[in-house]
C-alpha positions as CSV (number, residue, x, y, z in Angstrom):
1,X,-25.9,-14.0,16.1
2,X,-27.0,-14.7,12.5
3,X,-30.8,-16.5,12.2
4,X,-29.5,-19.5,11.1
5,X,-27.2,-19.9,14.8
6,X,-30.5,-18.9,16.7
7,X,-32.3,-21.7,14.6
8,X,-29.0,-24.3,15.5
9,X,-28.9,-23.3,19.0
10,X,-33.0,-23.2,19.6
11,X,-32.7,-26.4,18.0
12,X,-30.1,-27.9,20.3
13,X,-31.9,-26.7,23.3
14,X,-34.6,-28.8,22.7
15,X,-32.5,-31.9,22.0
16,X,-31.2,-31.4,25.7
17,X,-34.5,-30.3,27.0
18,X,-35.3,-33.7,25.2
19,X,-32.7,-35.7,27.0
20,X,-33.0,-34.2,30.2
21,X,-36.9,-34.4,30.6
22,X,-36.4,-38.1,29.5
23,X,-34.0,-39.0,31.8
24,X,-36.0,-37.7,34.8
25,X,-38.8,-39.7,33.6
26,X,-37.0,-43.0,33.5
27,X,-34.8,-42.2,36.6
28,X,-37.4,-40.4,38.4
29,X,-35.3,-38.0,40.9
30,X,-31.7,-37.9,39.7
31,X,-30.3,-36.1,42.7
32,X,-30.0,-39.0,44.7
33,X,-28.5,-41.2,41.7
34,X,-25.6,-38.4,40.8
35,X,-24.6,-38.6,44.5
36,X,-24.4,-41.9,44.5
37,X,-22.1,-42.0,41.4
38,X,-20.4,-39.5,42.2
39,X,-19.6,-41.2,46.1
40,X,-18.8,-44.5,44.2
41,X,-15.9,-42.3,41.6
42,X,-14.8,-40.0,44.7
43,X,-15.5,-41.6,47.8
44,X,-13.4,-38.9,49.7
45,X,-15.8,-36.1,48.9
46,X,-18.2,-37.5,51.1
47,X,-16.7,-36.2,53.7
48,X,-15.9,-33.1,52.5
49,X,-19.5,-32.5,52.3
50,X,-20.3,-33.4,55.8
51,X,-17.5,-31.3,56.7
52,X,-18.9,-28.0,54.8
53,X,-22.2,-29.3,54.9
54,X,-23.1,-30.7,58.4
55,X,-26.7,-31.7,59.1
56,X,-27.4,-29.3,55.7
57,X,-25.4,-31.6,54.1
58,X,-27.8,-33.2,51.6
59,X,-29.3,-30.0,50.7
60,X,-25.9,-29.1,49.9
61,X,-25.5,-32.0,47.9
62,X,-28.8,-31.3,45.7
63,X,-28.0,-27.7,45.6
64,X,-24.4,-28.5,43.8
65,X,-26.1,-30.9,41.3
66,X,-28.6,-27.9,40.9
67,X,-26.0,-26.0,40.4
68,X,-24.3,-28.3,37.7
69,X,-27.6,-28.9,35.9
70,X,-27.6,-24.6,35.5
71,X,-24.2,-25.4,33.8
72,X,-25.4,-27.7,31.5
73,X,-28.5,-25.5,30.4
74,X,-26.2,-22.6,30.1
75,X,-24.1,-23.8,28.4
76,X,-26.0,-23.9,24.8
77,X,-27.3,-20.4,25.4
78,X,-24.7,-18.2,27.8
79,X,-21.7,-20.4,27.3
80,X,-20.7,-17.3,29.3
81,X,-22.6,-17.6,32.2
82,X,-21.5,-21.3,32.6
83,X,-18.1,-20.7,32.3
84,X,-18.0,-18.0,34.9
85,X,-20.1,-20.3,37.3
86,X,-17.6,-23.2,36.6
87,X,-14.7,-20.5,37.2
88,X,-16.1,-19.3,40.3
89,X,-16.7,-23.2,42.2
90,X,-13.1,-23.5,41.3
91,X,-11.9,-20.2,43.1
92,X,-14.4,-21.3,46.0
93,X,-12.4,-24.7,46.0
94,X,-9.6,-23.2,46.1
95,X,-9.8,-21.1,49.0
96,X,-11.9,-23.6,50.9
97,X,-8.8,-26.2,50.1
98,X,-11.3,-28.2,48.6
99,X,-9.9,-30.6,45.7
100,X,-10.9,-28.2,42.5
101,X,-11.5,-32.1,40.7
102,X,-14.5,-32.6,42.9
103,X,-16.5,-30.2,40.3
104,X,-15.4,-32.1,37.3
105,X,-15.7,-35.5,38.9
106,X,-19.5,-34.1,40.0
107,X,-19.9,-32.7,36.9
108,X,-19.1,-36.1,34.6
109,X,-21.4,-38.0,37.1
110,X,-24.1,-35.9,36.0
111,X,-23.4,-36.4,32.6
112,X,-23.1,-40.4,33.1
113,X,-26.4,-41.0,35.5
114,X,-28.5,-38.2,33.1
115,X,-26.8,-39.4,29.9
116,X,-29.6,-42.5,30.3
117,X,-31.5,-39.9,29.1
118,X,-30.1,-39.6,25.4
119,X,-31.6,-42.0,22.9
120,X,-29.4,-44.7,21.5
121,X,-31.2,-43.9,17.9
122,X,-30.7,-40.7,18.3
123,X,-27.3,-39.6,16.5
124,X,-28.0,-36.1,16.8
125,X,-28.9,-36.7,20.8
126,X,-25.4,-38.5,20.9
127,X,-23.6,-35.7,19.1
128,X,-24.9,-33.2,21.1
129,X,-24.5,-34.6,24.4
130,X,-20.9,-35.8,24.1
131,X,-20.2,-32.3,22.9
132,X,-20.9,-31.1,26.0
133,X,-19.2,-33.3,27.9
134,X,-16.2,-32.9,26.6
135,X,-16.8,-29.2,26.5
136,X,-17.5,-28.9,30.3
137,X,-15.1,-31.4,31.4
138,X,-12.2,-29.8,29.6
139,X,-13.1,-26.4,30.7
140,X,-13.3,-27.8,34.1
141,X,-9.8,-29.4,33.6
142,X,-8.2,-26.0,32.0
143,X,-9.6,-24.5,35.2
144,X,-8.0,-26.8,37.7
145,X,-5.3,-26.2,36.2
146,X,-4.8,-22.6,36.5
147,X,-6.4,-22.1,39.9
């Protein structure tokens, strides 16, 4: 990587580090808030986690938006080491016959409930985070597709 990509990316990182540390100060804890979104765009995948998750079920919850939030952090730095996360929840989908668009729909409820967090004068905030959205979500979509 040539200095000037380790200055963009460094650079980046804070913007999200930025976003993210502002949208848990103005939402407070965002677990509860992505679930609820994410519920209210896929009401069917309640169930699914009381199924899997049982009595653990909200510890399961958190633990998958922990999980997405790695994704998201990766994603500037080890695009790698998102990708093969995001590639491995759709193989554990799959043969849990769990509906692979759970982790996108998940996933885009994160970025909408933490998006809160990007400043509207911001451009380069903007830029940045709809980037990775669209990123994610169409990695997410070429991996439904071919799992």
């Amino acid at each position: 990587m040539t200095g000037s990509r380790a200055q963009e990316q460094a650079a980046e990182m804070q913007l999200l580090e930025t976003i993210l540390e502002r949208a848990a100060e103005e939402l407070g804890d965002v677990h509860p808030q992505i679930i609820r979104y994410f519920f209210s765009q896929c009401p069917e995948a309640e169930e699914v986690f009381t199924q899997h998750g049982g009595i653990h079920r909200i510890a399961m919850q958190n633990a998958m938006i922990d999980w997405g939030m790695y994704c998201l952090l990766c994603w500037l730095d080890n695009v790698g080491e998102a990708k093969n996360a995001l590639t491995d929840a759709a193989h554990r989908h799959k043969s849990s016959q769990i509906d692979s668009r759970f982790t996108r729909t998940l996933m885009e409820s994160m970025f909408t409930v933490l998006g809160r967090g990007v400043s509207l004068e911001d451009v380069a905030e903007q830029r940045l985070w709809h980037r990775i959205e669209s990123e994610i979500i169409r990695f997410l979509i070429q991996a439904e597709l071919s799992h």
